[in-house]
C-alpha positions as CSV (number, residue, x, y, z in Angstrom):
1,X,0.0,0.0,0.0
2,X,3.3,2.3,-0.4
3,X,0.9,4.3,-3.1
4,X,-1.4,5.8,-0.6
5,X,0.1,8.3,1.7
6,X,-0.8,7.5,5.7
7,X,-2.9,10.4,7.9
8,X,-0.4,12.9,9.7
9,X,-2.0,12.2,13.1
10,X,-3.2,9.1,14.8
11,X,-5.3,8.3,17.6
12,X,-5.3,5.0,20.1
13,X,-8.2,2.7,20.4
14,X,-8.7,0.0,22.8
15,X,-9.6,-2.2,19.6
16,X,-6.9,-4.8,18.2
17,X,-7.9,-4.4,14.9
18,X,-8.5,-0.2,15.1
19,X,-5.4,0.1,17.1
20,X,-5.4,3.5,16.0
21,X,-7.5,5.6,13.5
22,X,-7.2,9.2,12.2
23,X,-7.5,11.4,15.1
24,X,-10.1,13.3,13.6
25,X,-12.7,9.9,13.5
26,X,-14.7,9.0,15.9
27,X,-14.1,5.2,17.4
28,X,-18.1,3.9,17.8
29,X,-19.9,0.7,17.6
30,X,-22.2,-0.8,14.7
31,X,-25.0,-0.2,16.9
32,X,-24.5,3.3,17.2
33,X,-23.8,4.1,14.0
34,X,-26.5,1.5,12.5
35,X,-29.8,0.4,13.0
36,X,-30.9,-3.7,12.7
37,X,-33.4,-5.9,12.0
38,X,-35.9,-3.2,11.3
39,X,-38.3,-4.8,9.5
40,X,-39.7,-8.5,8.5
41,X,-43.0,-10.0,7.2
42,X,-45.4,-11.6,9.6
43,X,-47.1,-14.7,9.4
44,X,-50.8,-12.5,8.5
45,X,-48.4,-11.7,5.3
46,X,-50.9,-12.2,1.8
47,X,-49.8,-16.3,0.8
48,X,-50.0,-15.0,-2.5
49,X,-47.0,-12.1,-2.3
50,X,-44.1,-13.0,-4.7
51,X,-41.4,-12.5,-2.8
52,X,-37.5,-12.7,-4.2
53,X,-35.8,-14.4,-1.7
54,X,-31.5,-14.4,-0.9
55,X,-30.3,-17.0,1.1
56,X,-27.2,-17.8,2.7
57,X,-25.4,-20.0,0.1
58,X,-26.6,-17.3,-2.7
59,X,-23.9,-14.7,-0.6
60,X,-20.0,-14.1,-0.8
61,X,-17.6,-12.0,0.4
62,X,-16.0,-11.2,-3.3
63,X,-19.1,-11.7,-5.4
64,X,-22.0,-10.3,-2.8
65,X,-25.8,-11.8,-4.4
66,X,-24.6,-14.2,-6.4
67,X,-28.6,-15.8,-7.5
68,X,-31.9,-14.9,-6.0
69,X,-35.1,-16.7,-5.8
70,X,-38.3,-16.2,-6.8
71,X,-41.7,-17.6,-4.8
72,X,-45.1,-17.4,-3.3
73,X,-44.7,-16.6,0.3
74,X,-46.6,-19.4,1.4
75,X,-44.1,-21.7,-0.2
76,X,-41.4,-19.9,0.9
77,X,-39.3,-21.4,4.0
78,X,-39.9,-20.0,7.5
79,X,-36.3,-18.3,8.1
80,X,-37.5,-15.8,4.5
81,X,-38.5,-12.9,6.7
82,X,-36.2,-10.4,6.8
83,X,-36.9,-7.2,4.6
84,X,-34.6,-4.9,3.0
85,X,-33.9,-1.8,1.1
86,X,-31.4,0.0,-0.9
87,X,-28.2,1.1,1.5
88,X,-28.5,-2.3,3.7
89,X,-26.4,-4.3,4.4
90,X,-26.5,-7.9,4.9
91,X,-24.1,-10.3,7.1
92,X,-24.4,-13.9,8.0
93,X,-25.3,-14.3,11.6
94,X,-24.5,-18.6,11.2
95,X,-21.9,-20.6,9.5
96,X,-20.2,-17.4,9.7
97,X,-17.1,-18.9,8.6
98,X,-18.8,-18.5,5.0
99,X,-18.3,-15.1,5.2
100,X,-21.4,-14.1,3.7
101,X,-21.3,-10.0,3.7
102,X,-23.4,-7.8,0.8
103,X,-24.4,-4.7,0.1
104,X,-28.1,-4.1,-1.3
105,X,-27.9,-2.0,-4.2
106,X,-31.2,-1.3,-6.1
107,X,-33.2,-4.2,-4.7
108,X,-36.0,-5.7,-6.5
109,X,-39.2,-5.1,-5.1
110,X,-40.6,-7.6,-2.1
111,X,-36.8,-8.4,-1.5
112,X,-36.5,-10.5,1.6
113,X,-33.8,-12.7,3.2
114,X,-33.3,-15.2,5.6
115,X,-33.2,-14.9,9.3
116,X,-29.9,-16.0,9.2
117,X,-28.6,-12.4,8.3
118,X,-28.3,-9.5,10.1
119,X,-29.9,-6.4,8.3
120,X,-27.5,-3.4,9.1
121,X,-29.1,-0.1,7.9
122,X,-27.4,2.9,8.2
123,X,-28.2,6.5,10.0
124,X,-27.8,10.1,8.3
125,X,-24.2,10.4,9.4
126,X,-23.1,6.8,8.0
127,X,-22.8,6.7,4.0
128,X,-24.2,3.2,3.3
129,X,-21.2,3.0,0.5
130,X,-18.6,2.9,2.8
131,X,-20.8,1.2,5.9
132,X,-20.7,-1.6,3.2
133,X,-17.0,-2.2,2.7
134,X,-16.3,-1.3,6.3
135,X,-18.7,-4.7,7.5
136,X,-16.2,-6.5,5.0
137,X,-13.1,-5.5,6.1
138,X,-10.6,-8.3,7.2
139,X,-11.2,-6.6,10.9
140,X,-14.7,-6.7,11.1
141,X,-15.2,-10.1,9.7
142,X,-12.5,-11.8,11.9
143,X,-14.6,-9.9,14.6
144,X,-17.8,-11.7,13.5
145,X,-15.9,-15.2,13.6
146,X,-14.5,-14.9,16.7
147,X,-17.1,-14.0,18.8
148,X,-19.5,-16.7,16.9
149,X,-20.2,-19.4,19.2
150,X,-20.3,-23.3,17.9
151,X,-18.0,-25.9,16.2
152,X,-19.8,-27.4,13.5
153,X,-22.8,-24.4,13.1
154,X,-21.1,-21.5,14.4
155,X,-23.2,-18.2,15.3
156,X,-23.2,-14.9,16.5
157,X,-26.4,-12.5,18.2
158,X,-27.4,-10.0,16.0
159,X,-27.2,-8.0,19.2
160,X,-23.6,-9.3,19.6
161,X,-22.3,-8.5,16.6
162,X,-23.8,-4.9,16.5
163,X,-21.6,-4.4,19.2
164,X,-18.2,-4.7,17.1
165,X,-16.4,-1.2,17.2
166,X,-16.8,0.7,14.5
167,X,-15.1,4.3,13.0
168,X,-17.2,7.2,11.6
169,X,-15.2,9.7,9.6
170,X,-16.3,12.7,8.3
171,X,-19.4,12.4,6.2
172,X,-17.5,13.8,3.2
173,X,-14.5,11.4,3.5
174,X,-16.8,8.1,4.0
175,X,-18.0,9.2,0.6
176,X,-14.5,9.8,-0.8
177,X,-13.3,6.5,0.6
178,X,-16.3,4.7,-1.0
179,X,-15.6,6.1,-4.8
180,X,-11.9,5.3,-4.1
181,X,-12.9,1.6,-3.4
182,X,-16.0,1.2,-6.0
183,X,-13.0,2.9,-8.6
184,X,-9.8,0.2,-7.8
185,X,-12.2,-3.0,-6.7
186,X,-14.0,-2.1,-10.5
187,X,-10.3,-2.6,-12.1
188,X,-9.6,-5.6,-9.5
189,X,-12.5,-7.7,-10.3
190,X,-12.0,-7.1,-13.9
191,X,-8.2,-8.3,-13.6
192,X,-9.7,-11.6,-11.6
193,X,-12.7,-12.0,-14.4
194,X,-9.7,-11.6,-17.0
195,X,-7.6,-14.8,-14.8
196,X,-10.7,-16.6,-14.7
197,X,-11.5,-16.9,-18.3
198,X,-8.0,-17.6,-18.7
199,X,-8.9,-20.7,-16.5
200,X,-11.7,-21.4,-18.3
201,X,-10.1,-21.5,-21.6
202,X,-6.9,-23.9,-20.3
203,X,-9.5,-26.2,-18.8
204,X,-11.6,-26.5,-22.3
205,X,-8.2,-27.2,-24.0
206,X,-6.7,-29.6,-21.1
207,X,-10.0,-31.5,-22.2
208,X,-10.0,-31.0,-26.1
209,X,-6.6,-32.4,-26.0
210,X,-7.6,-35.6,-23.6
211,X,-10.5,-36.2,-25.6
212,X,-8.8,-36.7,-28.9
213,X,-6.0,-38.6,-27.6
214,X,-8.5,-40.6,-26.2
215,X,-10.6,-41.2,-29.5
216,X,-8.1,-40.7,-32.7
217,X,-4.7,-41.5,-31.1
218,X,-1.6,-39.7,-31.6
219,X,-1.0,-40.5,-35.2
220,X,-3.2,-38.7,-37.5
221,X,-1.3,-40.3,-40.7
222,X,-3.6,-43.5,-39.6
223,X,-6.7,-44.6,-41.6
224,X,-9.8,-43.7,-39.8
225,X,-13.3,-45.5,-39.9
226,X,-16.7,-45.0,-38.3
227,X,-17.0,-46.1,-35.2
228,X,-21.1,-46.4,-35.7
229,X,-21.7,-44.0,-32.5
230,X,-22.7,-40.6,-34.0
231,X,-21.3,-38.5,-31.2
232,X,-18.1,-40.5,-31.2
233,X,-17.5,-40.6,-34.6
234,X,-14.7,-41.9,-36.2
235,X,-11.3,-43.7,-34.4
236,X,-8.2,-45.3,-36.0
237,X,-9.4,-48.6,-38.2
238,X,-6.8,-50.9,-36.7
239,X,-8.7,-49.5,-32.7
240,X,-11.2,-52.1,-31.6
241,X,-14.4,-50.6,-30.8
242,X,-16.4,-52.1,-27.3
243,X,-18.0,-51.1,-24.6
244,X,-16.5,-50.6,-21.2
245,X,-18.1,-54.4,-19.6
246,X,-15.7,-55.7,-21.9
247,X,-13.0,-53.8,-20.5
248,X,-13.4,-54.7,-16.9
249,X,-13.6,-57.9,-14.7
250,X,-15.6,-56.4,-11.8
251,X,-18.2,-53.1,-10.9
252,X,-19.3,-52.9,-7.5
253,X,-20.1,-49.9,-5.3
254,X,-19.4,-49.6,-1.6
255,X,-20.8,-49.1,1.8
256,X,-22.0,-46.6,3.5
257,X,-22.2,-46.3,7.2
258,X,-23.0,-43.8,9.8
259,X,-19.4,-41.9,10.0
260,X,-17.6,-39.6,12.7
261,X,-17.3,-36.2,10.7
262,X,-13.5,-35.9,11.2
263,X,-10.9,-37.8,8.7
264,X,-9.7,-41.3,9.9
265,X,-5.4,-40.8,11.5
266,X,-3.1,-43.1,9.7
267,X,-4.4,-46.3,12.5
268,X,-8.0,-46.0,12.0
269,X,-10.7,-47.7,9.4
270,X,-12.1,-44.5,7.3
271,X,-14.8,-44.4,4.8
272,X,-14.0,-42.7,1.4
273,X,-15.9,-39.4,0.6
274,X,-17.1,-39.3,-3.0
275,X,-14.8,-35.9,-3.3
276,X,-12.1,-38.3,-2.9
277,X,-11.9,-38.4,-7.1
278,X,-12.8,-34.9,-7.6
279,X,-9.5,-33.7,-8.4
280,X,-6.9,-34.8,-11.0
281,X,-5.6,-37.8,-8.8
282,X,-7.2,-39.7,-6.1
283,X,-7.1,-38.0,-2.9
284,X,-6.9,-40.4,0.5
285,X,-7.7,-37.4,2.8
286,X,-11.0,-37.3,1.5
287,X,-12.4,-39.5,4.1
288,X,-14.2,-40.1,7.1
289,X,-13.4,-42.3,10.6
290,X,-15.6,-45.2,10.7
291,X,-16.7,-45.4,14.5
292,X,-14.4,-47.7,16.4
293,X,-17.9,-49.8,17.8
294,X,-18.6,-50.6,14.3
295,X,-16.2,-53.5,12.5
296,X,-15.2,-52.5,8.7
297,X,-16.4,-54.2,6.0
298,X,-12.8,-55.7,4.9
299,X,-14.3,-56.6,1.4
300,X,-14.4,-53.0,0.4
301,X,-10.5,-52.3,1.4
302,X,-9.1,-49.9,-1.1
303,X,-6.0,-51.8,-3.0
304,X,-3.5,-49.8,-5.4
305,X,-5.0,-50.0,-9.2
306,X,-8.4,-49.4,-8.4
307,X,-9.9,-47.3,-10.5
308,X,-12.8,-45.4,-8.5
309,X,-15.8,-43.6,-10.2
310,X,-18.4,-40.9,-9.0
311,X,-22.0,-42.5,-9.1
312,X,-23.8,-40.0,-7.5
313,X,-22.7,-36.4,-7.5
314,X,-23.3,-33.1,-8.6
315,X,-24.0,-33.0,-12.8
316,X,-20.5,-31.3,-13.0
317,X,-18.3,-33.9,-10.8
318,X,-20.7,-37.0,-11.8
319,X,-18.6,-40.0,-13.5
320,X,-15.3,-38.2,-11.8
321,X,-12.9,-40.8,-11.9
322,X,-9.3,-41.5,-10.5
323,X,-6.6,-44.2,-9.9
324,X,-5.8,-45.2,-6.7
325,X,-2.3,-45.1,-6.1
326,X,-0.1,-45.9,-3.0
327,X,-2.9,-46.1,-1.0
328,X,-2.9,-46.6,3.2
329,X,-4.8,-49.9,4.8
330,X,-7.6,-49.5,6.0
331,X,-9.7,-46.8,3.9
332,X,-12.8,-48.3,2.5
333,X,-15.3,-48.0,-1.0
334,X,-18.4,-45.9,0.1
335,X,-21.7,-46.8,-2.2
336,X,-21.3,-43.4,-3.4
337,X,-18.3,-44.3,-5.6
338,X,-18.2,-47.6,-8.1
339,X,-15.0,-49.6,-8.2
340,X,-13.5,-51.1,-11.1
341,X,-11.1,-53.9,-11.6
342,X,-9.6,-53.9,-15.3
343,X,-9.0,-56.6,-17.5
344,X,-5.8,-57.4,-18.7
345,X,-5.9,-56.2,-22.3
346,X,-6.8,-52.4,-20.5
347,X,-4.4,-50.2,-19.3
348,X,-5.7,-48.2,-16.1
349,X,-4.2,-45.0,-16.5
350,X,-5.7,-44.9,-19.9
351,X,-9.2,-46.3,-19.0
352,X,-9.1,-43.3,-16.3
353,X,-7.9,-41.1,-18.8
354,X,-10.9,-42.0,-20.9
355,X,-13.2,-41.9,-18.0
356,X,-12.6,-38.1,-17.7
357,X,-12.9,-37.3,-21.7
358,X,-15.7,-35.3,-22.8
359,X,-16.7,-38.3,-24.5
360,X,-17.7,-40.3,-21.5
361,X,-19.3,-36.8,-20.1
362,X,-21.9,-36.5,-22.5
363,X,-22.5,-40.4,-22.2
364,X,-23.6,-39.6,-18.6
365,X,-25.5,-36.9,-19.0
366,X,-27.5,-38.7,-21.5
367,X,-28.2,-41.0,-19.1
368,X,-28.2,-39.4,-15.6
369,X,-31.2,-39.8,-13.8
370,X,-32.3,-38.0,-11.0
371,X,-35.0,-34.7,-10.6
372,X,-32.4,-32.8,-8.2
373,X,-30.3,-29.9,-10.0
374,X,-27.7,-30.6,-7.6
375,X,-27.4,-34.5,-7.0
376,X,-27.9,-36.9,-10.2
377,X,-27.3,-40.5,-10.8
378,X,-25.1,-43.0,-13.5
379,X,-26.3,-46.9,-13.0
380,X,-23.8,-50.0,-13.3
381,X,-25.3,-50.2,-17.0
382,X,-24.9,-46.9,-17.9
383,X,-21.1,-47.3,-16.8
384,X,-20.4,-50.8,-18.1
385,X,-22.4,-49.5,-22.0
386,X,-20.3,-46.7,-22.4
387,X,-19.2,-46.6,-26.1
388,X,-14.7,-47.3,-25.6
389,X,-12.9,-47.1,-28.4
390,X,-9.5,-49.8,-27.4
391,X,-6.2,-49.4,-28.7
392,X,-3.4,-52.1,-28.7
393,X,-2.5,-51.9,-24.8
394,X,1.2,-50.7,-26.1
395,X,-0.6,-47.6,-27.5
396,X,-2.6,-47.3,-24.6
397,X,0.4,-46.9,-22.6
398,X,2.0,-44.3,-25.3
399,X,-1.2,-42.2,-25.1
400,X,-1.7,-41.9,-21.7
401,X,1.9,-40.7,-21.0
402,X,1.1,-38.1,-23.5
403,X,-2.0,-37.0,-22.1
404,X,0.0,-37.0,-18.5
405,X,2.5,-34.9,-20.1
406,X,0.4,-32.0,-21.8
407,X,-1.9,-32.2,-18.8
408,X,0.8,-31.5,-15.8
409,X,2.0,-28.5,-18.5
410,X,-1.7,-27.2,-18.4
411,X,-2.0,-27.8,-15.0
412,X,0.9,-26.1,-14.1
413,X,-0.3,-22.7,-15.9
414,X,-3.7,-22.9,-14.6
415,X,-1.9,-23.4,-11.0
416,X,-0.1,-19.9,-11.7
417,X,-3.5,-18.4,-13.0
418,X,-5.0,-19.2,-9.8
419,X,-2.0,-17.9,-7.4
420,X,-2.7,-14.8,-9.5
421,X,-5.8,-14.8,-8.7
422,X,-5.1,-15.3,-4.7
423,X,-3.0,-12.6,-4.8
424,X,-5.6,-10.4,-6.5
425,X,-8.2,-11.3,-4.1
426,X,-5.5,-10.3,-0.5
427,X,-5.0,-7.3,-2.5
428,X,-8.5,-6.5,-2.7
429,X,-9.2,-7.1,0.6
430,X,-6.2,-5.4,2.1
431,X,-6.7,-2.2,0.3
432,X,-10.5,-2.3,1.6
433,X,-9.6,-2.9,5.1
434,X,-6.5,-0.4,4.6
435,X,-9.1,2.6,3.5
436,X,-12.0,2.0,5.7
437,X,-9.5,1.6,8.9
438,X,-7.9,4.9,8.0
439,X,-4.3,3.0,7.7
440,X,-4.0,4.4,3.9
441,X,-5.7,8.1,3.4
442,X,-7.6,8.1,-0.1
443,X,-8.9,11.6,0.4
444,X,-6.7,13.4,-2.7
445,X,-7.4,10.5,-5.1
446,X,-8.6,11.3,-8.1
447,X,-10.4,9.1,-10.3
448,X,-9.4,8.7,-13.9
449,X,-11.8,10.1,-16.1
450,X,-12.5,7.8,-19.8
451,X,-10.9,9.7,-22.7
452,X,-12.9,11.9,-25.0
453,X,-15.3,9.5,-27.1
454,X,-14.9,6.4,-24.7
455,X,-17.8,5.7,-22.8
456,X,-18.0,3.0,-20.3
């Protein structure tokens, strides 16, 4: 923050995170600065008022509303209450860890969300603006956290959390600060939507490139023929076309018992969380202790060359597969994941390979059932008839080094992407918490007007 200039005189607080602020601010609390909680529906509320609803997991930090919701009153759940109106400012009063902290900005009408926020409006000498980023300042928020109460569903009292200290600057200056932040988060986020698509773009060609490895081979000098599948199309003539029962000598899914929440240590039995194949290798950690008054199913040990496939997930992560590798004893198959045993003319580290194509991807969603959005279903015969185009197991081999090859290099620049975009994100949040604590002083920036003929 070397840019910004500081204040030429300072003031001590008896707050750790406003050890000292301007001298001419005033050191208050949210609740004196801020009223709460001033309005909700009742229960003699018209059943027939639309209402557009925000819940919790529809909030961030970076993003703020992310989705709302549409609906009825009377089919709306109990905790959709809360009303709210441009300047407010919403924050998460449980699983405060989640950090869910927005502004509202030109609501729609009959806005309303969920008892489990705190509605913070504003008074005449508080500028909602910078009220906003001030309630998302690194201080504020650790402030929340810590005085939540609870392991697993931590909370805080709306009438606690009011009572985090707060500053109140000049009216003038709160404004001043707030353009200054609206200006450099505008040019932040766009940086980070930039990285992002940059991420999207590696990813779509990390999986172009697995795909037709995975379905023409590495030669294209090689005679082609139809393979008979229409979305498949056509693979190297001397390839043997099959389906994936032919491929494998055993399918079986796992079991699923009643599991401690924490991860099994290195000496216990622990049952395998379906996220355990969510990433590009097999993860152990993903797991969970199996109570020590219930005895393990031994049959579903985990054994190196298993290959492990998603059954029931989201419609993004279904039919996620991995390898296991260099496994521990004593983890175990949950019935949320199918295991495969290959036969010998297969290769596993292609047959995973192939797994994760785009191929196989549209294969399940052809076939997913399930009416949720956020949970569907593949069967063992949707698995076992999915359309596998075999090469001789030496090309196999050859293939699936390549495809390890090009993806570690993809890998490696979508890794560097996303530390950019880390870095992006602490710089956001350091330069809001900088302004709003008075640690940086903002007040002579001047915001960069478009050139003649540009408009935004």
């Amino acid at each position: 923050m070397a840019l910004y200039p500081a204040y030429k005189k300072y003031k001590q607080t008896r707050c750790a995170w406003l050890k000292e602020i301007p001298e001419h601010w005033e050191f208050k609390r949210i609740k004196n600065v801020a009223s709460h909680n001033d309005e909700a529906l009742d229960e003699r509320t018209d059943p027939d008022l639309e209402i557009e609803y925000i819940d919790i997991s529809s909030v961030s930090l970076i993003n703020g509303i992310e989705k709302t919701e549409s609906m009825p009153f009377e089919k709306a759940p109990s905790r959709a209450r809360r009303k709210v109106k441009d300047g407010d400012i919403i924050v998460s009063t449980v699983r405060t860890y989640l950090k869910a902290i927005a502004p509202i900005c030109k609501p729609q009408e009959n806005m309303v969300v969920s008892t489990g926020f705190a509605v913070i409006r504003p008074r005449e000498n508080l500028f909602s603006g910078f009220a906003a980023y001030l309630l998302q300042s690194n201080g504020f928020v650790g402030d929340v956290v810590a005085n939540s109460v609870g392991v697993s569903y931590p909370a805080i009292n709306a009438s606690d959390l009011v009572r985090i200290p707060a500053v109140e600057p000049p009216l003038e200056e709160q404004k001043a600060i707030a353009r200054f932040l609206d200006f450099k988060t505008a040019q932040i986020d766009a940086l980070i939507a930039k990285k992002k698509s940059l991420l999207d773009k590696l990813a779509e060609k990390r999986t172009a490139l697995i795909s037709h490895a995975v379905t023409k081979g590495l030669d294209p000098s090689v005679p082609m023929e139809d393979s008979g599948v229409a979305w498949l199309g056509v693979i190297p003539a001397h390839w043997k076309f099959t389906r994936v029962r032919f491929a494998i000598e055993a399918l079986e899914q796992g079991w699923s018992p009643q599991c401690n929440s924490d991860p099994a240590d290195d000496e216990q039995w622990g049952v395998m969380k379906v996220g355990c194949v969510n990433g590009e290798t097999f993860d152990s950690t993903e797991n969970k202790a199996l109570p020590d008054d219930l005895l393990p199913l031994t049959q579903y040990e985990l054994k190196d060359g298993d290959i492990l496939v998603s059954r029931a997930n989201t419609k993004e992560l279904l039919g996620s597969a991995a390898l296991v590798k260099n496994v521990r004893p004593r983890l175990l198959l949950c019935d949320k994941l199918y295991r495969m045993k290959v036969a010998p003319i297969v290769d596993s580290e292609y047959l995973v390979r192939f797994l994760r194509s785009s191929i196989a991807r549209y294969h399940y969603e052809r076939h997913a059932t399930g009416t949720s959005g956020s949970m569907q279903n593949i069967g063992q015969d949707t698995l076992k008839n999915l359309p596998f185009p075999l090469p001789p197991k030496p090309e196999q081999i050859s293939i699936a080094k390549y495809i390890d090859s090009v993806a570690s290099n993809i890998s490696m620049q979508m890794q560097k992407v996303g530390n950019a975009i880390e870095k992006l994100k602490e710089y956001r949040s350091a330069l809001i918490t900088n302004s709003v604590t008075g640690k940086i002083d903002v007040r002579g920036f001047e915001i960069p007007q478009p050139a003649e003929g540009i408009t935004s």
